[in-house]
Residue frames relative to the residue before (quaternion, step in Angstrom):
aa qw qx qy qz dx dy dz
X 1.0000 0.0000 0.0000 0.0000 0.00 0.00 0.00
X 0.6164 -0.6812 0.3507 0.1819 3.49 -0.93 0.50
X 0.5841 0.4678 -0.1472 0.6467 3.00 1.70 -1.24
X 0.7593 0.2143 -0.3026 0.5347 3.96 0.33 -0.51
X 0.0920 0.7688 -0.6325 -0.0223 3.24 -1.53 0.69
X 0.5321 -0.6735 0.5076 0.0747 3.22 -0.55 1.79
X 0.1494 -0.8011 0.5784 0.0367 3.64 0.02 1.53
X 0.8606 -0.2587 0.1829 0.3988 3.73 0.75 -0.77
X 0.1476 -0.8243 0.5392 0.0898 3.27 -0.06 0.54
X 0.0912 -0.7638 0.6115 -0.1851 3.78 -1.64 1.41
X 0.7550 0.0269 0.0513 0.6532 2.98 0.21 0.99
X 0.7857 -0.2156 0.3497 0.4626 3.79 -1.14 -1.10
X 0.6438 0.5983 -0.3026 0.3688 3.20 1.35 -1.33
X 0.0893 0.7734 -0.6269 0.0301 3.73 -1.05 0.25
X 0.2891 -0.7325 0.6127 0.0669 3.24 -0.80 1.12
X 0.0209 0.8315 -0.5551 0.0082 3.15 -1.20 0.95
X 0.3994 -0.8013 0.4160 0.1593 3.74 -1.09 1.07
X 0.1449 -0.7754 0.6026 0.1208 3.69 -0.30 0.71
X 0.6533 -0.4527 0.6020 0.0769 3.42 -1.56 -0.15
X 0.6928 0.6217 -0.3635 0.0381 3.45 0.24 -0.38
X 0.6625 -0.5887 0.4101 0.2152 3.65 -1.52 0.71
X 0.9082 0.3350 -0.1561 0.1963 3.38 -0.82 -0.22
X 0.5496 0.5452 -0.3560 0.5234 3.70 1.77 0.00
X 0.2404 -0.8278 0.4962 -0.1032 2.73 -1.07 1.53
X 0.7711 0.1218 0.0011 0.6249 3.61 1.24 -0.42
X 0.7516 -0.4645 0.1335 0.4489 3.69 -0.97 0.19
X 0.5629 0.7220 -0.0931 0.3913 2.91 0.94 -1.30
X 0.5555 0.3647 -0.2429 0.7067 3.71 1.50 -0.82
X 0.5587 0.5325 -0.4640 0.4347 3.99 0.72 -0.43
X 0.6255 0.6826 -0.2458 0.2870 3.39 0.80 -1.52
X 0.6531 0.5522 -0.0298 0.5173 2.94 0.81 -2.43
X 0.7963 0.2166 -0.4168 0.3810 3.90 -0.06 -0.64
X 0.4749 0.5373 -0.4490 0.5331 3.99 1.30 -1.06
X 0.8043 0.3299 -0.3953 0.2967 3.54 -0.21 -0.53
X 0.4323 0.6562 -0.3260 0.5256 4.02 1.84 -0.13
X 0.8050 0.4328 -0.1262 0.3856 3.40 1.05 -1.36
X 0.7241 0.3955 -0.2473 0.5081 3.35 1.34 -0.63
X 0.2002 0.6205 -0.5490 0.5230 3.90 1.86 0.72
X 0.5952 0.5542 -0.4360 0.3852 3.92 0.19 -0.77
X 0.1617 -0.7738 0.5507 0.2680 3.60 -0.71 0.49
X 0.5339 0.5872 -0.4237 0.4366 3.43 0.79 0.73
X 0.6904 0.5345 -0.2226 0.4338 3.78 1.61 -0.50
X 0.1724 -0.8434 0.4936 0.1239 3.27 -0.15 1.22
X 0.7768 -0.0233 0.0087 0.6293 3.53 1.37 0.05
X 0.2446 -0.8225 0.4978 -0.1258 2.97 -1.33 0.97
X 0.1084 0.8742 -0.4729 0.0181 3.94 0.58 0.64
X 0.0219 0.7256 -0.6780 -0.1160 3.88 -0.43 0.24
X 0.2544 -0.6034 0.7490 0.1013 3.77 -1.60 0.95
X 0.2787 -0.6776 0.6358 0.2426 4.04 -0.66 0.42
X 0.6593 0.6028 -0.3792 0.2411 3.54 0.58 -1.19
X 0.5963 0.5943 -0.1127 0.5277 3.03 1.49 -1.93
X 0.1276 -0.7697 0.5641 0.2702 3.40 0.36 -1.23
X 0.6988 0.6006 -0.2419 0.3040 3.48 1.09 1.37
X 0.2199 -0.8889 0.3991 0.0467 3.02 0.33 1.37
X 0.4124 -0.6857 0.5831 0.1404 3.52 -1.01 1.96
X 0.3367 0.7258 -0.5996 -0.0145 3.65 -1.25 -0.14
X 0.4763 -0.6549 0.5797 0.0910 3.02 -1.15 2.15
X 0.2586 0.8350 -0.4745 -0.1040 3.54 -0.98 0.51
X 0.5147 -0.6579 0.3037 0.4581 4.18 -0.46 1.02
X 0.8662 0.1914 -0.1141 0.4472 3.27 0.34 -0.12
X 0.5402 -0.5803 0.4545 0.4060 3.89 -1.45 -0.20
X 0.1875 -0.7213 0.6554 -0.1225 3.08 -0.98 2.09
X 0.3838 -0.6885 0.5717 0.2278 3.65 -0.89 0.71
X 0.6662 -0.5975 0.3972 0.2034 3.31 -0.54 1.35
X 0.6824 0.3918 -0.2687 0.5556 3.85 0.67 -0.56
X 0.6047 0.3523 -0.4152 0.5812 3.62 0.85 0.01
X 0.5110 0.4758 -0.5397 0.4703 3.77 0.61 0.48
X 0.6244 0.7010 -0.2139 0.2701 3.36 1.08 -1.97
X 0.6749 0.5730 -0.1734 0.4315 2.86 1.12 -1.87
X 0.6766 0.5040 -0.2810 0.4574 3.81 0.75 -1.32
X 0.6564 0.5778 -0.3055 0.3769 3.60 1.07 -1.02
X 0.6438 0.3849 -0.2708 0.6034 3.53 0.93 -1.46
X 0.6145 0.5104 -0.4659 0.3806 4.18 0.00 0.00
X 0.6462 0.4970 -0.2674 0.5138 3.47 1.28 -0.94
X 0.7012 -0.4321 0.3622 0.4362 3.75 1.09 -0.30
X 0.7949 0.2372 -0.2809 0.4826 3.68 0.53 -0.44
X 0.5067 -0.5354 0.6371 0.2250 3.03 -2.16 -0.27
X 0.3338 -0.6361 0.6887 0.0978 3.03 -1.62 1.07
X 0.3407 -0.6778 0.5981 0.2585 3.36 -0.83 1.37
């Protein structure tokens, strides 16, 4: 997929890179990591506004639209 990119994988763990639109200050950084790491599969969650890209380490295989899904509820878009 275009939007996800698998950065590395260690163990179980596997970080993955989304796209996303619409954060604009810290506080939108806050708000989506804290949407994403509700997931009981996300052991971590980092959003960068500047970059518009949100990292997220997770223990196990999660299907990317159950990220998607948490992201667009919190307010933004996944390009």
């Amino acid at each position: 997929m275009a939007d996800q990119k698998r950065r590395e994988e260690t163990g179980k763990a596997c970080e993955i890179e989304l796209r996303v639109s619409g954060m604009s200050c810290q506080g939108c950084e806050q708000a989506l990591s804290m949407a994403l790491r509700q997931h009981d599969a996300v052991e971590s969650a980092q959003a960068d506004a500047r970059s518009g890209v949100v990292r997220v380490t997770v223990k196990r295989d999660v299907d990317a639209s159950e990220l998607k899904e948490r992201i667009y509820a919190a307010g933004y878009d996944v390009e």
